[in-house]
KEKE-3310 file (N, C-alpha, C; in steps of 0.2 Angstrom, whole numbers, plus 5000, padded with zeros to 4 digits):
npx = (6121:6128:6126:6124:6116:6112:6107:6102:6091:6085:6084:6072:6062:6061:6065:6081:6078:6067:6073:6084:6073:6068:6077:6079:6068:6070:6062:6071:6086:6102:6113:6130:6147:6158:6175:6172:6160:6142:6137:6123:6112:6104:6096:6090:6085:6073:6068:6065:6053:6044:6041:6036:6024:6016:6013:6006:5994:5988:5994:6001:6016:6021:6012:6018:6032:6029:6024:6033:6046:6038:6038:6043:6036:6022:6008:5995:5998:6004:5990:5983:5991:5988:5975:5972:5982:5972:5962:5968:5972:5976:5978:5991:5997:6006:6011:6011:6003:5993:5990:5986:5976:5967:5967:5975:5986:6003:6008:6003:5998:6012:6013:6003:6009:6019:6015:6014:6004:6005:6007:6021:6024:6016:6016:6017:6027:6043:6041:6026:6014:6000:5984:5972:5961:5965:5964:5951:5945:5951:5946:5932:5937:5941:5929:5925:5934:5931:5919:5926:5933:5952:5966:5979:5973:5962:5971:5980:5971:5968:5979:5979:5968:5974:5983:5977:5969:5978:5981:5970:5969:5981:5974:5965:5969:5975:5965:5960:5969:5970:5957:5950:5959:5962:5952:5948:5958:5971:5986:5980:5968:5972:5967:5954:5955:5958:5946:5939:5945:5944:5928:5926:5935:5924:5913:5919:5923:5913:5904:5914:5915:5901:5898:5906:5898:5886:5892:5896:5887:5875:5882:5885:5870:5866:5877:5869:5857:5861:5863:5851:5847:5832:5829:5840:5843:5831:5833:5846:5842:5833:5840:5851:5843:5842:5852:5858:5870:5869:5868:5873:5875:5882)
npy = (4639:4642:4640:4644:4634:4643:4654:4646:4645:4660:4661:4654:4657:4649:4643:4637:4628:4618:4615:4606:4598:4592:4587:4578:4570:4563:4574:4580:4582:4579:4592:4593:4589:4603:4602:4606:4611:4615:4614:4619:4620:4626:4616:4613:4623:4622:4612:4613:4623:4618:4609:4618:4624:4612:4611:4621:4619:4611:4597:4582:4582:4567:4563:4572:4569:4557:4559:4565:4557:4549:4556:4552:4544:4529:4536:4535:4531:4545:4552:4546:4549:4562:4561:4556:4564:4576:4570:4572:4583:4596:4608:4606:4604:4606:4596:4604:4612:4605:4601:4615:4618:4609:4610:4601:4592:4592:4581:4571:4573:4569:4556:4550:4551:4545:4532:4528:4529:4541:4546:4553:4556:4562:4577:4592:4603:4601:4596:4598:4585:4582:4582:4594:4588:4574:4580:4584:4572:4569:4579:4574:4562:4565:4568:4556:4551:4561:4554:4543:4535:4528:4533:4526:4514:4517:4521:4509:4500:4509:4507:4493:4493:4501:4494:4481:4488:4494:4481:4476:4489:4487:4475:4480:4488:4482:4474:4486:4489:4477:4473:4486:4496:4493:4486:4500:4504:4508:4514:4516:4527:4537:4545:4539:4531:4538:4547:4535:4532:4544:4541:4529:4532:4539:4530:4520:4521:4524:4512:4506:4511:4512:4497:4498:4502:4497:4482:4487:4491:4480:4470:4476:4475:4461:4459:4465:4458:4447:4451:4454:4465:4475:4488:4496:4490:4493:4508:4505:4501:4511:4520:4517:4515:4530:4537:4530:4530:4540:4540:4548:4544:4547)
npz = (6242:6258:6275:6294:6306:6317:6304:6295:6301:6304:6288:6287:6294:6306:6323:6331:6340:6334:6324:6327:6332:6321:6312:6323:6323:6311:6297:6294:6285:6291:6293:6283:6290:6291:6299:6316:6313:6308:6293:6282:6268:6252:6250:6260:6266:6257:6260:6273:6270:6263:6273:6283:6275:6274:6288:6289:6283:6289:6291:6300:6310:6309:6298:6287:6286:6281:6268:6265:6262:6253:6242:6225:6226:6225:6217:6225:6236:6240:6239:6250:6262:6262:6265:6278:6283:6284:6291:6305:6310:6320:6332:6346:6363:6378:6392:6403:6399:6397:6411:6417:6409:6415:6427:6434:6443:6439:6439:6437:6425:6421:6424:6414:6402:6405:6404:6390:6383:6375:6359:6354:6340:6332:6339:6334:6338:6348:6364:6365:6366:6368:6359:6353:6354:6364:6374:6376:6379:6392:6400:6400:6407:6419:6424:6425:6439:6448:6453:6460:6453:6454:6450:6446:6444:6434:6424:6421:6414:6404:6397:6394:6387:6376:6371:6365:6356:6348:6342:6335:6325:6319:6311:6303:6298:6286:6282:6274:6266:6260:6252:6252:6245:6235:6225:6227:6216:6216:6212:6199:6203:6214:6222:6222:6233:6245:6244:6248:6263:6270:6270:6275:6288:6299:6300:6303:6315:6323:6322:6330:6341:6347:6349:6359:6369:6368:6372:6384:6392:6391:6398:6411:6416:6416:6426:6439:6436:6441:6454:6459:6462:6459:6458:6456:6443:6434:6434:6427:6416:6411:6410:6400:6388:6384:6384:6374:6360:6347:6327:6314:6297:6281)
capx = (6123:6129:6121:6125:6111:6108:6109:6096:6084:6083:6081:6067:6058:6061:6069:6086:6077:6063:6075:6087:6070:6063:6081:6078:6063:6070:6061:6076:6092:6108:6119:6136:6150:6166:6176:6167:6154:6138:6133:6116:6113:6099:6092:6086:6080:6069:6062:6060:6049:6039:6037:6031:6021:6009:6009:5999:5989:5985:5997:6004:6021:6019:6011:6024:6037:6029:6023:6040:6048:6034:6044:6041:6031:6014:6003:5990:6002:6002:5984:5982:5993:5987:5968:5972:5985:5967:5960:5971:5974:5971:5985:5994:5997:6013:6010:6010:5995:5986:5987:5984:5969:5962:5969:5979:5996:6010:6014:5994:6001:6018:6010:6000:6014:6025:6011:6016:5997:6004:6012:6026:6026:6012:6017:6019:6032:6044:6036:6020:6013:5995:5982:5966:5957:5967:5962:5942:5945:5955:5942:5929:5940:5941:5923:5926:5938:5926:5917:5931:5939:5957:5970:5982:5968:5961:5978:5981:5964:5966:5986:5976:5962:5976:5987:5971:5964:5982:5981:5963:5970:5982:5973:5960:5975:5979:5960:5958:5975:5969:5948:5947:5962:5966:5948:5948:5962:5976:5988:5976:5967:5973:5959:5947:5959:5959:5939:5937:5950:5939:5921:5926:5936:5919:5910:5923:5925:5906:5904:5915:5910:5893:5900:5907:5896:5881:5895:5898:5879:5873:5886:5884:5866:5869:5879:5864:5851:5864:5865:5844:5845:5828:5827:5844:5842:5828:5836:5848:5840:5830:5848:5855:5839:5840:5859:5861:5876:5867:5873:5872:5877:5883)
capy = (4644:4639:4643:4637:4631:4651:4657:4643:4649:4667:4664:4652:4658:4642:4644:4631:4621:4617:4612:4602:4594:4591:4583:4569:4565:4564:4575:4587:4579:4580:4595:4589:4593:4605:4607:4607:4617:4612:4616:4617:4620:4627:4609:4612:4628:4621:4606:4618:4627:4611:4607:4624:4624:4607:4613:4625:4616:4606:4591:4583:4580:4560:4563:4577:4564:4551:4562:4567:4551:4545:4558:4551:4536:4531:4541:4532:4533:4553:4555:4542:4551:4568:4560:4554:4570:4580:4569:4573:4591:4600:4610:4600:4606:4601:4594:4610:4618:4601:4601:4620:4617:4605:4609:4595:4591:4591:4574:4566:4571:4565:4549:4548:4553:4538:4525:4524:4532:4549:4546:4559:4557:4567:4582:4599:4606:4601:4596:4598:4579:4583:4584:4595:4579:4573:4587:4584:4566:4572:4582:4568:4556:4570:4567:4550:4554:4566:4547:4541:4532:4527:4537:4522:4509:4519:4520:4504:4500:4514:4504:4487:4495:4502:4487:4479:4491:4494:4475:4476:4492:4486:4470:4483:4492:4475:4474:4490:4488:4472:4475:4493:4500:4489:4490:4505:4507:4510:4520:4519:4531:4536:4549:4537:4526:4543:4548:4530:4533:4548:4539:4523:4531:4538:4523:4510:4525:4525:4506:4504:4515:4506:4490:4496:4505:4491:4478:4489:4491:4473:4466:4478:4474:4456:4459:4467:4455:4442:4454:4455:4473:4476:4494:4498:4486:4497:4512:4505:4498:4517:4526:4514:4519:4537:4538:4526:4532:4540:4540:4550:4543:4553)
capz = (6248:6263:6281:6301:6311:6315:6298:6293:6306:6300:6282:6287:6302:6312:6329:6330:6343:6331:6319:6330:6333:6314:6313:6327:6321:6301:6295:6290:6283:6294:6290:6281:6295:6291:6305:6320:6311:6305:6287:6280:6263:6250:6250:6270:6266:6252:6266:6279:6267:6263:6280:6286:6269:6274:6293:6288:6280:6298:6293:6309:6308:6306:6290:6284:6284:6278:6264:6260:6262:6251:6237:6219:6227:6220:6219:6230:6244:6242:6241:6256:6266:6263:6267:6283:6288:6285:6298:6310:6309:6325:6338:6351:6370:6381:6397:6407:6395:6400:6416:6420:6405:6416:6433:6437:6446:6435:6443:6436:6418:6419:6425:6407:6399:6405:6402:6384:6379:6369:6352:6354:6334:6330:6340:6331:6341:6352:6371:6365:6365:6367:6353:6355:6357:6370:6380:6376:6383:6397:6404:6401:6411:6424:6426:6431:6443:6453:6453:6462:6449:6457:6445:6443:6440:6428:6419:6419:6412:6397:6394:6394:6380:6372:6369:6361:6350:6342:6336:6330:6320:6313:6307:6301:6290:6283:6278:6271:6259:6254:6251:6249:6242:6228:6224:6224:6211:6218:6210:6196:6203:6219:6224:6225:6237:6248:6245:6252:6267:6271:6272:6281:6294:6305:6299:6308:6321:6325:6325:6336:6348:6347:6350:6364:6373:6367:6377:6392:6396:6391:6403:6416:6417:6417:6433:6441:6436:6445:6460:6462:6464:6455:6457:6452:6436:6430:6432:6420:6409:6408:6408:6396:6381:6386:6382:6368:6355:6341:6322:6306:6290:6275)
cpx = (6123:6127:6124:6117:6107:6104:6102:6089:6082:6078:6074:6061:6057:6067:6074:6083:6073:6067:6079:6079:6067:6070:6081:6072:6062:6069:6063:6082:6096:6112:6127:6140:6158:6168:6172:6159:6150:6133:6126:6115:6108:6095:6088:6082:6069:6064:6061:6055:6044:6038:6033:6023:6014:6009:6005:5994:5985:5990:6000:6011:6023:6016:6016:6029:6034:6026:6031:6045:6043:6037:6040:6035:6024:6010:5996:5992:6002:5994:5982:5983:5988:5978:5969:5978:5976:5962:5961:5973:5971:5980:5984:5997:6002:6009:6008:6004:5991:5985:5985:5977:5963:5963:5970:5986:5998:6011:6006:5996:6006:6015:6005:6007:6018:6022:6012:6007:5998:6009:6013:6026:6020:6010:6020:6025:6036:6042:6029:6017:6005:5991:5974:5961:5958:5964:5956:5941:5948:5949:5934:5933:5941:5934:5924:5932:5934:5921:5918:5934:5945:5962:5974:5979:5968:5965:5979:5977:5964:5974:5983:5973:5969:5980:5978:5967:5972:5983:5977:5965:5974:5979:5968:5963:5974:5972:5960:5965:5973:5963:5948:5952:5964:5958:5947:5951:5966:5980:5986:5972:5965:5968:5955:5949:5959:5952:5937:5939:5945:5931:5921:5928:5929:5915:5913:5923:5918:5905:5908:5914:5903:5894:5903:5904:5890:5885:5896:5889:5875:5877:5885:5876:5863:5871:5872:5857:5852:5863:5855:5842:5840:5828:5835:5844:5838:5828:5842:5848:5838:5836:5848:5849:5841:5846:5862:5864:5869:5872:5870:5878:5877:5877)
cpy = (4640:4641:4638:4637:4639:4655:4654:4646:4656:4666:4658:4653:4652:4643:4635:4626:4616:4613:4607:4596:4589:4586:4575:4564:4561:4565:4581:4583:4582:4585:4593:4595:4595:4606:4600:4611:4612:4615:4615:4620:4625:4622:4611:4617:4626:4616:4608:4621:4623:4610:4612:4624:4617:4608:4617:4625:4611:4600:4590:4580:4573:4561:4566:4574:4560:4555:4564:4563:4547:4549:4558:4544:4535:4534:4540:4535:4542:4554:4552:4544:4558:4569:4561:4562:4576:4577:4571:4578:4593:4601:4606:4605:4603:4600:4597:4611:4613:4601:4609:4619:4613:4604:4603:4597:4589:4583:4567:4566:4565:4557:4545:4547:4547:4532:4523:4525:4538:4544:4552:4564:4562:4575:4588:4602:4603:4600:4596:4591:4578:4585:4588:4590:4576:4575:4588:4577:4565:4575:4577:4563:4561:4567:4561:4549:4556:4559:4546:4537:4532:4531:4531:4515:4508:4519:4514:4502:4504:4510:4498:4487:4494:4498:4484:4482:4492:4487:4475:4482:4488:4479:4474:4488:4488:4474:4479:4491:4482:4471:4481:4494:4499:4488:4495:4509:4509:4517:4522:4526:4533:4543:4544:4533:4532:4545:4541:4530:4535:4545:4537:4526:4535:4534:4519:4516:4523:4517:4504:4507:4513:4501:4490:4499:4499:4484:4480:4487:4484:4470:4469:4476:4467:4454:4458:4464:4449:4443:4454:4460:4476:4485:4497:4495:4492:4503:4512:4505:4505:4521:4525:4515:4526:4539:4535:4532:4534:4543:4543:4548:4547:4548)
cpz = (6254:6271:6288:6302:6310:6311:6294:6297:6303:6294:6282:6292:6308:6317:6329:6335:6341:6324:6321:6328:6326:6313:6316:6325:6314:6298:6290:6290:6288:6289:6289:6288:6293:6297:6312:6319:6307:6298:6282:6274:6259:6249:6258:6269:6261:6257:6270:6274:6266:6270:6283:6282:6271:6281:6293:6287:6286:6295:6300:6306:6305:6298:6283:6282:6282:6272:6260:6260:6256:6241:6232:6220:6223:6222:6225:6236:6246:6244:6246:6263:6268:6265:6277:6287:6290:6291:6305:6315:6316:6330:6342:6356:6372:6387:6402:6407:6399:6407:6419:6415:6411:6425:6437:6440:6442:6435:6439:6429:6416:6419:6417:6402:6399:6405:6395:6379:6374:6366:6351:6344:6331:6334:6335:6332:6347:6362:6369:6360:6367:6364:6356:6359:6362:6374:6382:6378:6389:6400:6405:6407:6418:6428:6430:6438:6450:6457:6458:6460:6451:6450:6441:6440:6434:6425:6416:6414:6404:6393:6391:6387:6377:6367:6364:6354:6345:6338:6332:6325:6315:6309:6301:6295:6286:6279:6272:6264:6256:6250:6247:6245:6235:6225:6221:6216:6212:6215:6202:6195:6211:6224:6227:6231:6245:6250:6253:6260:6273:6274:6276:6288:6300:6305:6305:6315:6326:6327:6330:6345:6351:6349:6356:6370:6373:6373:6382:6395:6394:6398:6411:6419:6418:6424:6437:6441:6442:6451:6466:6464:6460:6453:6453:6445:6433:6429:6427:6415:6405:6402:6402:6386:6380:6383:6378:6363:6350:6335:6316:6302:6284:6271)
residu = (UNK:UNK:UNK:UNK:UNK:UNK:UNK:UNK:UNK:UNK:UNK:UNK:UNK:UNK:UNK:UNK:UNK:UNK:UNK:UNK:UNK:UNK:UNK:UNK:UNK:UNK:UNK:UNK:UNK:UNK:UNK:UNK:UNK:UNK:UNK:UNK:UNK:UNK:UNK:UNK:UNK:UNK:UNK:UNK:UNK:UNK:UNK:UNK:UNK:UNK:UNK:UNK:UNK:UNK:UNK:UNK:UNK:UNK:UNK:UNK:UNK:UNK:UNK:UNK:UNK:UNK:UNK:UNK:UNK:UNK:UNK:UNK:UNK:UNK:UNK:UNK:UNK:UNK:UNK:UNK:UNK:UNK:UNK:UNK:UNK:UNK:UNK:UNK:UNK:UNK:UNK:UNK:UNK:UNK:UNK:UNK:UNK:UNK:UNK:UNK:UNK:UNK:UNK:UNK:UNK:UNK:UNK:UNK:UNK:UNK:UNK:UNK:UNK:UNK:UNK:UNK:UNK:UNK:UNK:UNK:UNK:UNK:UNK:UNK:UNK:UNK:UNK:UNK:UNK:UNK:UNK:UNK:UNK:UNK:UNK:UNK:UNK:UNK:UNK:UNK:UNK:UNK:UNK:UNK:UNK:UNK:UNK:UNK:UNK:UNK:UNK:UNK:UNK:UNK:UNK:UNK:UNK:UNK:UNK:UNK:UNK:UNK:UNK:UNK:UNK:UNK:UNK:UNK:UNK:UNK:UNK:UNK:UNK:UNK:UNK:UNK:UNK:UNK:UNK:UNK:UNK:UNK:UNK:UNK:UNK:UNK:UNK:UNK:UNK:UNK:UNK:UNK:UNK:UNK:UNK:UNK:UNK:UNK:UNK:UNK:UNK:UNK:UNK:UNK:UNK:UNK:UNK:UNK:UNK:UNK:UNK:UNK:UNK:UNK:UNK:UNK:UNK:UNK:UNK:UNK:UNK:UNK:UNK:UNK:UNK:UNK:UNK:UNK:UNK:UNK:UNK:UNK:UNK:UNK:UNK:UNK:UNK:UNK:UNK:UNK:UNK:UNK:UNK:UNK:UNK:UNK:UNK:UNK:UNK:UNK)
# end
């Protein structure tokens, strides 16, 4: 059967601008073109229906294609994906939502926005490029702020991180396909390559969390021993017990 643009919306409940968008992003095949007219098929119907199908399930769109991209792949790579989409899982906010959420100027988001910090790819919908979580580290960074934290400093400074931890990821991929995954069995038994997926990542989330807060506060206090400010020193040192990271292990 054959369907416009329109015609596909109806019999799928997806609005065409959502479809345009599932389009740009690849995750809906180009309709063949008669004409000047755009024909979409029972094949679109069938992957619109799968994509609705694992958003519901919480997939974020990045997983949804690489899942459906991933096809007749091996198996591993299925259950790999479908680990790591269940980490992910959680509604995403546009720009607007964050700043009325957080009562900001419009102009303090766009500003996040154009540092190259959101990954568009894992938005749900159209304009909305903010994940729950954002929005629970958004309001943390608020705090600092109140501080007097400078906005564009700050920026910089979170681009700086940012740049750095994506190298240390991917080297940290590159581990974990070479140690863990294949170990584990790959597409022998790609479950346990997904179990394991699961474990490790609030493991490595946690240590490094610890590694960076144990470096911020060792160094800061370092300063201050430099500075002979005694009395502030030993309000650090107190804080820095008082406020140590703590961690539960499965």
């Amino acid at each position: 059967m054959e369907y416009s643009v329109l015609d596909l919306g109806r019999a799928t409940g997806t609005s065409v601008d959502t479809i345009r968008y599932y389009q740009a992003l690849g995750l809906l095949p180009a309709p063949r073109r008669v004409g000047r007219n755009a024909v979409y098929d029972d094949a679109h119907v069938e992957r619109l229906g799968r994509i609705q199908d694992f958003s519901s399930r919480g997939f974020s769109l990045k997983a949804i294609r690489a899942v459906l991209d991933a096809g007749d792949g091996p198996p591993s790579d299925r259950a790999l994906l479908g680990a790591i989409a269940d980490s992910s899982a959680e509604p995403h906010f546009s720009g607007t939502d964050l700043a009325e959420q957080l009562d900001l100027p419009r102009s303090v988001v766009a500003m996040i926005e154009k540092s190259g910090l959101v990954d568009d790819s894992l938005a749900e919908e159209p304009g909305k490029r903010f994940s729950k979580s954002d929005l629970e580290v958004a309001r943390g960074a608020m705090r600092l702020l109140r501080y007097g934290f400078p906005v564009t400093r700050l920026l910089g400074l979170a681009v700086k991180h940012d740049r750095a931890v994506r190298r240390t990821v991917d080297d940290a991929i590159d581990l974990f396909d070479e140690h863990v995954r294949k170990a584990a069995g790959g597409d022998e038994d790609p479950e346990a390559v997904a179990e394991a997926f699961r474990e490790l990542l609030p493991v490595v989330t946690a240590l490094v969390a610890h590694h960076f807060q144990r470096t911020l506060v060792n160094r800061a206090i370092k300063r201050l021993k430099k500075s002979g400010d005694k009395g502030t020193l030993a309000t650090a040192v107190r804080e820095s017990k008082r406020t140590r990271i703590g961690f539960r292990w499965r």
